[in-house]
N, C-alpha and C positions, 0 to 999 in steps of 0.2 A: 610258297617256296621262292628264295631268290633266286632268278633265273641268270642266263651269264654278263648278262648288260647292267642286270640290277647289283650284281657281287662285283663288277667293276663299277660304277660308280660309288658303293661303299666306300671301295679300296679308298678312293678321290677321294671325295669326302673327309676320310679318316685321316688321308696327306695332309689336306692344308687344315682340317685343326689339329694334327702334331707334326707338323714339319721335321721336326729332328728325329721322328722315327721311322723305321719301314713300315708304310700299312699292310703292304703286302704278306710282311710277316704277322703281323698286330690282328686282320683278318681271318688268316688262316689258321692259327692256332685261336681264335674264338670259336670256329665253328666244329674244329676239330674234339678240341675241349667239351662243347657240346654233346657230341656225340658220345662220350664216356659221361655224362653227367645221364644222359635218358635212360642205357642202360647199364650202370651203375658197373660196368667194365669196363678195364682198361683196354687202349684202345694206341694201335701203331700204324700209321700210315707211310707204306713203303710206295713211295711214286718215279718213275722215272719220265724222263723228261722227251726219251726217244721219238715222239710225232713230232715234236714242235724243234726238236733238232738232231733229224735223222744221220745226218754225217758224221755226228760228235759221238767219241769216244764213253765208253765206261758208263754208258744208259743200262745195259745188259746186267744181267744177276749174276755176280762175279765177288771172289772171295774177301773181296774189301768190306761188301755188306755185314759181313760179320762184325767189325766193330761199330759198325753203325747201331747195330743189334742190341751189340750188348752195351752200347751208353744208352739207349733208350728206355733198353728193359732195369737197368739198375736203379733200382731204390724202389720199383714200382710192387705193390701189394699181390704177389703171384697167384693168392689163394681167389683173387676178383677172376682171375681166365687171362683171356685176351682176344681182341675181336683185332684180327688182323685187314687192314684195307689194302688193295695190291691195284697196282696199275704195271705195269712191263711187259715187254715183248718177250719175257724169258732170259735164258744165259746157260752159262756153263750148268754141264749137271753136277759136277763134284761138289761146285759150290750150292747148287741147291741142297744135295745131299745134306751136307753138314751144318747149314741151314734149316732145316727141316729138323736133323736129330739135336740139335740146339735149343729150340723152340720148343721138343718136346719134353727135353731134360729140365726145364724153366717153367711150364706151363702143363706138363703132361699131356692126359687128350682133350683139356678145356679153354680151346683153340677154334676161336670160328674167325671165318673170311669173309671177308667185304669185297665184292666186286663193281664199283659203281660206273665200269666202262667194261675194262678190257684186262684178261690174265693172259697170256698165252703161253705155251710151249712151257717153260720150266716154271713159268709162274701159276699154270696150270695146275702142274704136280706138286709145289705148296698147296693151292688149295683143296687137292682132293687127298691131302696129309691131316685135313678137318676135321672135326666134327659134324658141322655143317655149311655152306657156303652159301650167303645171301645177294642174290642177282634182281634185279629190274629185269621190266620188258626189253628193256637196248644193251642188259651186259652180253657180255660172253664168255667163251673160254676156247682154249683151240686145243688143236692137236697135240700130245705127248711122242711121236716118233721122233726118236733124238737125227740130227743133221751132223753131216762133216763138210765141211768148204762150202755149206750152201746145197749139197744136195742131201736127197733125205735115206736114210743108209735102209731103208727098205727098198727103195725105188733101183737102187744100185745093184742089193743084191737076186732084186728079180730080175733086173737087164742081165747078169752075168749066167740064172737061169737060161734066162730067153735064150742067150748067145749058145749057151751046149747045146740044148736042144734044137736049134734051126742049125747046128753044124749037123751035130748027130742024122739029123734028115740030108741035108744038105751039104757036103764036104767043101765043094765053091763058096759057101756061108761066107768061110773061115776069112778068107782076104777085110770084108767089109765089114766083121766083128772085131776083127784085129786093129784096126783106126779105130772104134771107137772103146774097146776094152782094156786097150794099149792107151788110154787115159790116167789108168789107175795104178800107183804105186803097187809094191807087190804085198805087202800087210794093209792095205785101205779092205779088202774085202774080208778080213777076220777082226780087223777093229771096227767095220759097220755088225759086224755079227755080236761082237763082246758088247758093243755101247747100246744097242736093244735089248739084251738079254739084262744089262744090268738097270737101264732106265724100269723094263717092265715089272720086273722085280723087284727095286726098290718102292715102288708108288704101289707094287701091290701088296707088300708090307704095309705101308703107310696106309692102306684102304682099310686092309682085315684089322691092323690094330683101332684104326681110328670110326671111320664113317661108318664102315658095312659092319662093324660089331663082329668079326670073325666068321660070318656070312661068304665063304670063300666063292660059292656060285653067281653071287651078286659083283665081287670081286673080276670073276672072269668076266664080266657080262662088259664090266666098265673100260676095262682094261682093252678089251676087241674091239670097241668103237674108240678110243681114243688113242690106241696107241697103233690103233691099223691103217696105214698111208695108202695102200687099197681101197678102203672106205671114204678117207676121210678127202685124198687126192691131192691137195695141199698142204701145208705146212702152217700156211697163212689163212688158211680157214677159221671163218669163225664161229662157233657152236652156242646157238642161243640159250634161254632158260630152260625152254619148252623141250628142248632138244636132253639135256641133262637131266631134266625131269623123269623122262621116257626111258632113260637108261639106268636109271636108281639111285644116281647120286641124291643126297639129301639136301635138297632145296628148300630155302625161305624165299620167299616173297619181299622186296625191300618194300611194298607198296603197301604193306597191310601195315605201316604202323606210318601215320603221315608224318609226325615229328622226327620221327627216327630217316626216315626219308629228305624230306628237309634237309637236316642236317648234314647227312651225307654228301647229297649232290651238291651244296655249297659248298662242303668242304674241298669237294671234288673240283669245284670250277676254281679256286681261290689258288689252287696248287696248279691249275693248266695255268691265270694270270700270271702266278710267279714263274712258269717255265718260259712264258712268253716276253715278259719282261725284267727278266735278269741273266744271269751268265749260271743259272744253278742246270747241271742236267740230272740228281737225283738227290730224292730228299726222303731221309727218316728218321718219321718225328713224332712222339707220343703225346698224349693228349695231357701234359702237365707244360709241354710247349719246350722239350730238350731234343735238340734234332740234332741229325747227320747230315750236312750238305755237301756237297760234291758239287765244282764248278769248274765250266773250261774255261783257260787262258785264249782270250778273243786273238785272231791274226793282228799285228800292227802294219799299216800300211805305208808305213815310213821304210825306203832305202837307205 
C-alpha cells in the first residue's frame, strides 16, 4: 500500500511526465476509480478539507452539498448501491437531513460508508443512515448531540437544571446563577430542547429503516451512546471501531480485504495532498472522475 511519501512522490512523478495537467487530480481519481472497479460499486468520496485549513469557510456539511450530490450521482447505474466515503467535521443538521433523505430517494437502503479517517457530529449521522459502515483500526466517528454557538444544548440544558435546583436548596444561589444564566437568549433553552428532540429522532428513523432492520431496542441502544453528552463529554470525541462494534452498529473491517484497503487509504492521502496543495476546501467526486469543488479566494497582500 502506498503510504503518504509514496502517493506524493507519485503525484511528482506524474507532474513532470504531463506537465500540462494536475496530477494531483490525475492521481486522485486513479485510485478512487479503483475503488469502484474492486467492488464493482459506485462509489462517492465527499472530503472536506477542514484539518489542513481550519479557519476557511464552508468545510462544514452545509446545503450547497446538495448539488455537489446531485452532479455526481447523475448518470451513474443506481441499481450498483453506492459506497459512500466521508471525511468532515459535520455541519448543519437541516442540510444533513435532506442530504440523507436524497441519498435514500436515489440509492434506497443500498448505501454503505467509508470511513478511512474521521466522520464526525453530522457526518456521523450520514453514516449510521447505512446499511453498514466500513472502519480501520485508526477511523472513527463522534458524537451525535447537535451544538448551538459552540456549546452542546445538552450541557446547557442540564446547567439550567443545576441552576433551579441549587436556588430551590439555596435562595442566595440565585445572584451567582443569574451571571451565568443571564447568558442565554430567552428561546436558546427550548431551541437546545427542539434541535435534540429532532437530531435523535431523525438518525433513529434512519437506524430502524436502515442498519438495525426495524430492531428498535438496538436502535435505543445506539442512540444513548452517541447522542448522550453525559457519556460521551465532548463534542470532539472520537469513537473508535472497537467502540461502535460494542454498541451494535454494523461494522466491516477495512482490513479484511487488502486490495480494497489499499485502495482506500491512497485514495484518502491523494485528497489530504490536494487540500494541502491547493486553494480546494471540499471536494465531491465519484469514481468516473466528475467532481464538485469548492475553493477559497486566498487574502492578497497588496494595499
Amino acid at each position: 500500500m502506498p503510504n503518504w511519501s509514496e502517493v506524493l512522490i507519485e503525484i511528482q512523478q506524474e507532474q513532470r511526465k504531463n506537465p500540462s495537467i494536475s496530477a494531483l487530480d490525475t492521481v486522485r481519481k486513479k485510485y478512487l476509480a479503483k475503488i469502484s472497479e474492486i467492488t464493482g460499486r459506485n462509489t462517492i468520496a465527499y472530503y472536506s478539507g477542514w484539518l489542513q485549513k481550519p479557519q476557511i469557510a464552508n468545510t462544514a456539511v452545509n446545503d450547497k452539498d446538495k448539488s455537489g450530490f446531485m452532479l455526481t450521482i447523475n448518470k451513474l447505474d443506481r441499481s450498483k448501491g453506492l459506497d459512500l466515503i466521508l471525511h468532515t467535521p459535520g455541519g448543519d443538521i437541516a442540510a444533513t437531513e435532506s442530504l440523507v433523505d436524497y441519498l435514500f430517494a436515489m440509492f434506497g437502503k443500498n448505501i454503505r460508508v467509508i470511513v478511512p479517517q474521521i466522520s464526525m457530529s453530522a457526518g456521523t449521522m450520514i453514516a449510521l443512515a447505512s446499511k453498514e459502515i466500513i472502519m480501520g483500526k485508526h477511523s472513527n466517528l463522534g458524537p451525535i448531540d447537535p451544538q448551538m454557538g459552540g456549546l452542546a444544548c445538552q450541557a446547557v440544558l442540564d446547567e439550567f437544571e443545576q441552576a433551579k435546583n441549587d436556588i430551590k436548596q439555596n435562595p442566595n444561589a440565585a445572584a451567582l446563577w443569574q451571571v451565568i444564566i443571564g447568558k442565554y437568549h430567552p428561546t436558546f433553552l427550548g431551541a437546545c430542547k427542539q434541535a435534540i428532540e429532532w437530531s435523535e429522532k431523525m438518525v433513529s428513523e434512519w437506524l430502524l429503516y436502515n442498519m438495525c432492520d426495524g430492531n428498535k431496542d438496538k436502535v435505543k441502544k445506539i442512540i444513548d451512546i452517541f447522542a448522550n453528552h453525559t457519556i460521551q463529554k465532548s463534542h470532539a470525541r472520537h469513537i473508535s471501531k472497537k467502540e461502535c462494534e460494542e454498541v451494535g452498529l454494523k461494522i466491516v473491517d477495512l482490513e479484511s480485504n487488502q486490495d480494497f484497503q489499499d485502495a482506500v487509504l491512497t485514495t484518502h492521502h491523494a485528497f489530504m495532498h490536494t487540500f494541502l496543495n491547493t486553494y480546494c476546501v471540499k471536494i465531491i467526486e465519484n469514481n468516473n472522475g466528475i467532481a464538485y469543488i469548492e475553493q477559497y479566494a486566498p487574502q492578497s497582500n497588496n494595499k
